[in-house]
N, C-alpha and C positions, 0 to 999 in steps of 0.2 A: 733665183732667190725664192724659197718658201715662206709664206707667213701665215700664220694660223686666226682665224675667223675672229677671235676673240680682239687680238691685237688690232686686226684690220678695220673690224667696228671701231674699234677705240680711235685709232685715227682718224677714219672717212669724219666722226663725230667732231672730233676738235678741229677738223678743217671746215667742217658745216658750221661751227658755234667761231670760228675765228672769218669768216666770211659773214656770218650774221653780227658781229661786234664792228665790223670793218663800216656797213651799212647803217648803222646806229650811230659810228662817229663821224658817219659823211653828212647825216639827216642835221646830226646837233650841230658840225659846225658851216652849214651852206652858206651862203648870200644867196643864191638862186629861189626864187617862189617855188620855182617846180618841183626842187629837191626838198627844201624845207618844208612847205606845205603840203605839195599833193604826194610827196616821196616818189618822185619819179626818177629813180635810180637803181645802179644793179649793184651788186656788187662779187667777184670771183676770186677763184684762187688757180693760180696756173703751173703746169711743171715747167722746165724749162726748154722742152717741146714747143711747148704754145698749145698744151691739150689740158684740156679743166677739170681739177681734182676735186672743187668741190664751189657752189654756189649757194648764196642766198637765198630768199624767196621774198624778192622785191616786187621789181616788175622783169619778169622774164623775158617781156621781150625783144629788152638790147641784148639780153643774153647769146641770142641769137649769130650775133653778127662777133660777139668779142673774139669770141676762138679765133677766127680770120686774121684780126686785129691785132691781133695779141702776133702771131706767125706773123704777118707783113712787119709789126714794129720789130721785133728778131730780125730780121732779114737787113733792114736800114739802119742797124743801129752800129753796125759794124762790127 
C-alpha cells in the first residue's frame, strides 16, 4: 500500500492531537494527586501489533515500558 506525504502528515497529526485529547481527559477526570496535580501520566496510541502509532508529550518515561505492555496484554488476553 502507497500513501502519499500529504495524507500521511494529515494522519500521523490526528493520531498526535487524539493522543494529546486522550491525556487532557485523563488529567481532568483523576482522583490520583499524581495524575491531577503533577500530570504524571502518559498517554499512546497503538496498532494492533502492540507497536505505537503515535504518543503524547506527558511524561515519556512510562512511555518507555508501554510497547512491551501493550504486546504481553495481546498475548493474555486470548
Amino acid at each position: 500500500m502507497s500513501i502519499d506525504p500529504a495524507t500521511l502528515e494529515v494522519v500521523r497529526n490526528s493520531f498526535v492531537s487524539i493522543a494529546e485529547e486522550m491525556g487532557v481527559s485523563l488529567v481532568r477526570t483523576a482522583y490520583s494527586p499524581g495524575v491531577k496535580e503533577r500530570r504524571d501520566c502518559s498517554c499512546s496510541i497503538y496498532d494492533c501489533d502492540g507497536m505505537m502509532t503515535a504518543q503524547a508529550e506527558h511524561v515519556p518515561l512510562h512511555l518507555g515500558v508501554m510497547p512491551q505492555a501493550v504486546k504481553e496484554r495481546k498475548y493474555f488476553s486470548g
